[in-house]
C-alpha positions, 0 to 999 in steps of 0.5 A, a space after each residue: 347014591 345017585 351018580 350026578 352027570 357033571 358033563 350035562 351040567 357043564 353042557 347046559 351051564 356053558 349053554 347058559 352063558 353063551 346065550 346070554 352073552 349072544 344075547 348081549 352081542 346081539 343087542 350090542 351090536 343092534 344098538 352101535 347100528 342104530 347109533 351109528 345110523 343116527 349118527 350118520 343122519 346128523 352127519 348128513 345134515 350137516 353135509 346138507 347145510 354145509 352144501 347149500 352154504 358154499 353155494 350161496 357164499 362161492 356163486 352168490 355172495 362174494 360177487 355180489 358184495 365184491 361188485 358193491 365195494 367197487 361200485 362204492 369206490 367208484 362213486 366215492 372216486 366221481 364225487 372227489 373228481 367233481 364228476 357229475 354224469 350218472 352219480 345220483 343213479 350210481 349213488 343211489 345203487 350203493 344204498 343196499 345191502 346183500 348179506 348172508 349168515 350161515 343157519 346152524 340149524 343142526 349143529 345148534 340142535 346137536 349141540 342142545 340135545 347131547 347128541 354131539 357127542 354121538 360123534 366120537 372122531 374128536 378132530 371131526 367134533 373140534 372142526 365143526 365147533 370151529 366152524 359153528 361157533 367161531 367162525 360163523 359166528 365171526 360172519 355174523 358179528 360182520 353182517 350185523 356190524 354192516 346193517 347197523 352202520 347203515 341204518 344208524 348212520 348212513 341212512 339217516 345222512 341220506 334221508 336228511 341232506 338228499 332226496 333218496 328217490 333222485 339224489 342231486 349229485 350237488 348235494 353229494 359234494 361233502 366230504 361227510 358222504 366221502 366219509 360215510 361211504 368209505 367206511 361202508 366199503 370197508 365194513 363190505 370188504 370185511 365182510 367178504 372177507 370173513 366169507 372168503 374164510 368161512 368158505 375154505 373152512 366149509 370146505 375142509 370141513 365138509 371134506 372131512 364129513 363125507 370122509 367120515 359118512 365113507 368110512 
């Protein structure tokens, strides 16, 4: 009776499973680093967008608006005081409008293709959903709120009882202008207001994505 070698075949058994459980290591570990490398990248982006949206809102929106509210305060203030000089010019300045809403361009293709879930840091995940979907959503309810009340009500006013291209400050003295401005200023202030928020939370989230990429 041929004797049967059990060491070979424990051997050749345990060499068996420790290459297919290398194998399975190795393709594991691969597929963590390719996750991890997208996740990375969507990451970035995010980071990317986020920047470019501080910029705009910290050097050029808030000042903007805020230089408009007082401008619109100062014309309402010379058209109740019966002051004349320069009023057509500075009314006709309050006829514009600056504003911006934040793009979600990634968040919102993440969002859509399941892979924001790639992103396991669920306190991380919370705060860009607040951000995209709340809070940049808030800016662009207040944007919108402020382009609708001028093209439906204060517009109209103008193009009806003055000349848009050299207001006369005499067809300024009404009250309904008072009013119309008024209520433009306050839609402006909410706005920046909105932005003033929108920014504190850009930047905490942002600080919490470059965190995250450091890790």
């Amino acid at each position: 009776m041929k004797q049967i070698n059990w060491s070979d075949h424990i051997l050749n058994f345990l060499a068996v499973i420790i290459g297919v459980s290398l194998a399975f290591y190795i393709s594991d570990t691969a597929e963590s680093r390719a996750e991890r490398r997208e996740i990375n990248k969507i990451l970035n982006s995010l980071n990317d967008e986020l920047e470019f949206e501080i910029g705009i809102y910290e050097n050029n929106q808030i000042s903007l608006n805020k230089k408009h509210s007082a401008l619109i305060g100062e014309v309402i203030e010379m058209i109740e005081n019966g002051e004349r000089d320069s009023l057509g010019i500075k009314f006709k300045k309050c006829l514009t409008y600056s504003g911006y809403s934040p793009r979600n361009v990634t968040f919102n293709s993440i969002a859509a293709s399941g892979k924001l879930d790639l992103i396991t840091d669920f306190e991380l995940k919370k705060k860009l959903s607040f951000y995209h979907e709340i809070i940049a959503a808030e800016v662009d309810f207040q944007v919108n709120n402020q382009i609708d009340f001028a093209t439906e009500k204060l517009f109209p006013w103008v193009m009806k009882n003055t000349d848009y291209r050299n207001p006369d400050p005499a067809d300024l003295n009404d009250q309904e202008i008072i009013n119309l401005l008024a209520f433009y200023q306050s839609l402006i202030n909410t706005k920046v207001s909105r932005y003033e928020e929108l920014l504190d939370v850009a930047r905490d989230l942002q600080s919490n994505l470059q965190n995250y990429l450091n890790e």
